[in-house]
C-alpha positions in Angstrom: -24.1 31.8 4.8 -24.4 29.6 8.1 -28.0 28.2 6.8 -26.3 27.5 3.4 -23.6 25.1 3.9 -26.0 23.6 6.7 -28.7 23.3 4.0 -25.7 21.8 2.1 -24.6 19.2 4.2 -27.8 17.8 5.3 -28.1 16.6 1.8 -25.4 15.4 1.1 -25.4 13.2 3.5 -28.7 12.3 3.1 -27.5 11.3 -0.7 -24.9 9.1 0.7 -27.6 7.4 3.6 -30.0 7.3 -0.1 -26.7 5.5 -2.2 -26.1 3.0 0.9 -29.7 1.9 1.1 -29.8 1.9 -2.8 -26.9 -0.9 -2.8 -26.7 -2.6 0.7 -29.0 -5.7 0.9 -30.0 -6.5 4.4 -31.2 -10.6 4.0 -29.7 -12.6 1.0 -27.4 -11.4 -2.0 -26.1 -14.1 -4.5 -22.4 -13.2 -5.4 -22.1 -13.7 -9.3 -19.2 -13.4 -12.1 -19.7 -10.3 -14.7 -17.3 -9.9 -17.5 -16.0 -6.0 -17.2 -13.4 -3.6 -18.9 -10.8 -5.9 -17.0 -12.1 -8.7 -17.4 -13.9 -11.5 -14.8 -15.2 -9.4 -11.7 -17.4 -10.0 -8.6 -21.0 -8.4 -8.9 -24.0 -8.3 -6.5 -27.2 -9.7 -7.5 -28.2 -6.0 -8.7 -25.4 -6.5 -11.2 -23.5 -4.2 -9.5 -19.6 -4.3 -9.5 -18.2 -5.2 -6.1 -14.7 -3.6 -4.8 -12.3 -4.4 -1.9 -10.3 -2.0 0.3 -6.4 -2.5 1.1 -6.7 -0.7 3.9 -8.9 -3.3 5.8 -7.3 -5.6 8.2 -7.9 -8.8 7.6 -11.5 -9.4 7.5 -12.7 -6.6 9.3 -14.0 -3.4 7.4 -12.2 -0.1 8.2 -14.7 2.1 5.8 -17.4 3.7 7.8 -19.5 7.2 7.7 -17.8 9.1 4.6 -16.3 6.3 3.1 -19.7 4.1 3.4 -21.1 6.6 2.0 -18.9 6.5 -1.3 -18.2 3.1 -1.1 -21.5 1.4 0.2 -20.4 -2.1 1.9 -22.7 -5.4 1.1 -24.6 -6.7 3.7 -26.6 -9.6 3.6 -27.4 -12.2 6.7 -27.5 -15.3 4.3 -25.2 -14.7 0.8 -24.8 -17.2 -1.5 -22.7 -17.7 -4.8 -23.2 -18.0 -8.5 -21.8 -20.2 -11.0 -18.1 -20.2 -11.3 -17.3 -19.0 -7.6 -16.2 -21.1 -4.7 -18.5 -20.9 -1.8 -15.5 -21.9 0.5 -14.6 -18.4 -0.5 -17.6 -16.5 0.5 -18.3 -15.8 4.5 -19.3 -12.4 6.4 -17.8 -10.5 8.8 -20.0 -8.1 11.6 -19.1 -4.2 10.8 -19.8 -1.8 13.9 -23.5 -1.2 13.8 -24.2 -5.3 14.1 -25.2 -5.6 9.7 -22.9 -8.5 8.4 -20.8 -7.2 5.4 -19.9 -10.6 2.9 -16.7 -11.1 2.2 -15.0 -13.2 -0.5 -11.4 -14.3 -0.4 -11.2 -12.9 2.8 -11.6 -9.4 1.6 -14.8 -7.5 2.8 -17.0 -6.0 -0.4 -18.2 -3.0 -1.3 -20.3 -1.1 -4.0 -18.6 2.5 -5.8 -21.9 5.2 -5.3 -20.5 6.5 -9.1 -21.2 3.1 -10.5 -24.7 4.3 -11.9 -25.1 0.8 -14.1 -24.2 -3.1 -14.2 -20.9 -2.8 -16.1 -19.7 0.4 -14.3 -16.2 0.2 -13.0 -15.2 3.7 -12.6 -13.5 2.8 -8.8 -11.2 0.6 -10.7 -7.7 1.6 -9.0 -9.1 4.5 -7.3 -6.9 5.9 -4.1 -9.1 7.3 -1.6 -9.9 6.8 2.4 -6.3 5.8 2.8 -6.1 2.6 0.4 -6.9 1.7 -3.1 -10.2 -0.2 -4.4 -9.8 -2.9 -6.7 -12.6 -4.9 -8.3 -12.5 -9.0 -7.2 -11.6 -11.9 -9.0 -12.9 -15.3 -9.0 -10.1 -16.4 -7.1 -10.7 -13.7 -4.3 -7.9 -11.4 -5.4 -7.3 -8.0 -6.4 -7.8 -7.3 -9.9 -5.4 -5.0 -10.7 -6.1 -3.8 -14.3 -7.2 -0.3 -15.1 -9.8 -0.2 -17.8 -8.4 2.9 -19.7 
């Protein structure tokens, strides 16, 4: 039973080290608008929908191991921004293993692992690792719309 759940746990977190290296970009990411479900949102240049935390302080990220591994942050060295963004808005702050996470508004940004498509927002008002996680607005605030 000992072998099992060890068995078990190596891959899971192997699929979480998998999802953050599936979504995490290490040199360059363009920020870019996406209409979703609640309307305007952030997305990363893989079309993926970007998410902030309210339980980060400030600029600095307070999700790491589990958390990262649901909610994969954005890194990139050099982001830039899209049409209809402000790139006064759009900076990067250094998380605890040296990577530069890019923020917008202030807010650091993140990816949901169980957005499987462009589109996705299924972390939409989701509660979990002591906050909530809200998609991004043009402006650099919270959307706060559920799409159901």
């Amino acid at each position: 039973m000992r072998k099992i759940k060890f068995a078990l746990a190596a891959v899971l977190v192997t699929i979480g080290v998998s999802a953050a290296a599936a979504f995490a970009s290490t040199k360059t990411s363009t920020v870019s608008l996406r209409t979703t479900k609640v309307g305007k949102a952030l997305v990363a240049a893989n079309g993926r929908t970007l998410y902030l935390f309210t339980a980060d302080k400030g600029r600095k990220s307070s999700c790491y191991r589990k958390c990262a591994a649901v909610w994969p942050p954005l890194t990139a060295a050099n982001p830039t921004v899209g049409r209809g963004l402000r790139a006064s808005l759009l900076g990067t702050t250094k998380r605890k293993n040296g990577k530069l996470q890019v923020t917008y508004g202030g807010h650091p940004l993140y990816f949901f692992a169980k957005d499987t498509k462009p589109g996705d927002v299924r972390g939409e008002g989701v509660v979990h690792f002591g906050g909530s996680w809200w998609l991004v607005s043009p402006a650099g605030t919270e959307i706060t719309r559920k799409p159901y």
